[in-house]
C-alpha positions as CSV (number, residue, x, y, z in Angstrom):
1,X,5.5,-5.6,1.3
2,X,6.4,-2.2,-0.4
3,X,6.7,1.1,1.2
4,X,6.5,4.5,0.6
5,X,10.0,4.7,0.0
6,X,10.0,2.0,-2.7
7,X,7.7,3.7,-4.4
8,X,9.3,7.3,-4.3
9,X,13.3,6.4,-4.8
10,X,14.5,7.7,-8.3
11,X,11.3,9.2,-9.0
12,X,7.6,8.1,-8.5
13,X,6.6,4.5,-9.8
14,X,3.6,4.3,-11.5
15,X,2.9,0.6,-10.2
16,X,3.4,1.1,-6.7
17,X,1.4,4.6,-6.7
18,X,-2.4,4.3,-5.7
19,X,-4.2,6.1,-3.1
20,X,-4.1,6.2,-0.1
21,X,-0.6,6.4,-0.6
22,X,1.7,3.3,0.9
23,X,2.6,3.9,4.0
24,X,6.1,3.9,6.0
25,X,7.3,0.7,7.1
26,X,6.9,1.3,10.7
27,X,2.6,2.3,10.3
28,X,2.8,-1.4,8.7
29,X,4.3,-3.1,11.6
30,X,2.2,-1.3,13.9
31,X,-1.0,-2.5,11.9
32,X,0.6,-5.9,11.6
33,X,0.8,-6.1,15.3
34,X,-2.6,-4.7,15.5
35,X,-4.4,-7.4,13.0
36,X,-2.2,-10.1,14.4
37,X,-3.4,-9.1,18.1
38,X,-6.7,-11.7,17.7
39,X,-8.7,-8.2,18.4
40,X,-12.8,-8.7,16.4
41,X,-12.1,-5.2,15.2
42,X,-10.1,-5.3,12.3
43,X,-10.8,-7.2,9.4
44,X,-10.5,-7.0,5.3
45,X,-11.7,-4.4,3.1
46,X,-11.0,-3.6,-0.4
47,X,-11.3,-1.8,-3.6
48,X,-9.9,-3.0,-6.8
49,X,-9.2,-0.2,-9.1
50,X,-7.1,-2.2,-11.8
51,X,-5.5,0.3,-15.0
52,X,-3.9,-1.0,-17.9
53,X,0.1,-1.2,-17.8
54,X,-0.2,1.5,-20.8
55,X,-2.5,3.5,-19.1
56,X,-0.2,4.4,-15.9
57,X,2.7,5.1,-18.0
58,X,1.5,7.4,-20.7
């Protein structure tokens, strides 16, 4: 799974930018733990905003 500092080393990368912005690696654990925890209240949700490759690097 990438993090923040993936995307940010040498300079932002287009492909790993989107918003909100990736998150640090420990925030991931801690919602790993949180989604692995059996708990009703978390489940999927997303939002598919797909650009062309030529798009995010123009």
């Amino acid at each position: 799974m990438f993090n923040r500092n993936h995307m940010l080393v040498g300079g932002i990368r287009p492909h790993l930018f989107c918003l909100p912005i990736l998150k640090r690696s420990t925030h991931q654990e801690a919602l790993r733990q949180a989604v692995a925890s059996g708990s009703e209240r978390f489940f999927l949700g997303t939002d598919s905003a797909p650009h062309a490759k030529h798009r995010k690097e123009s």
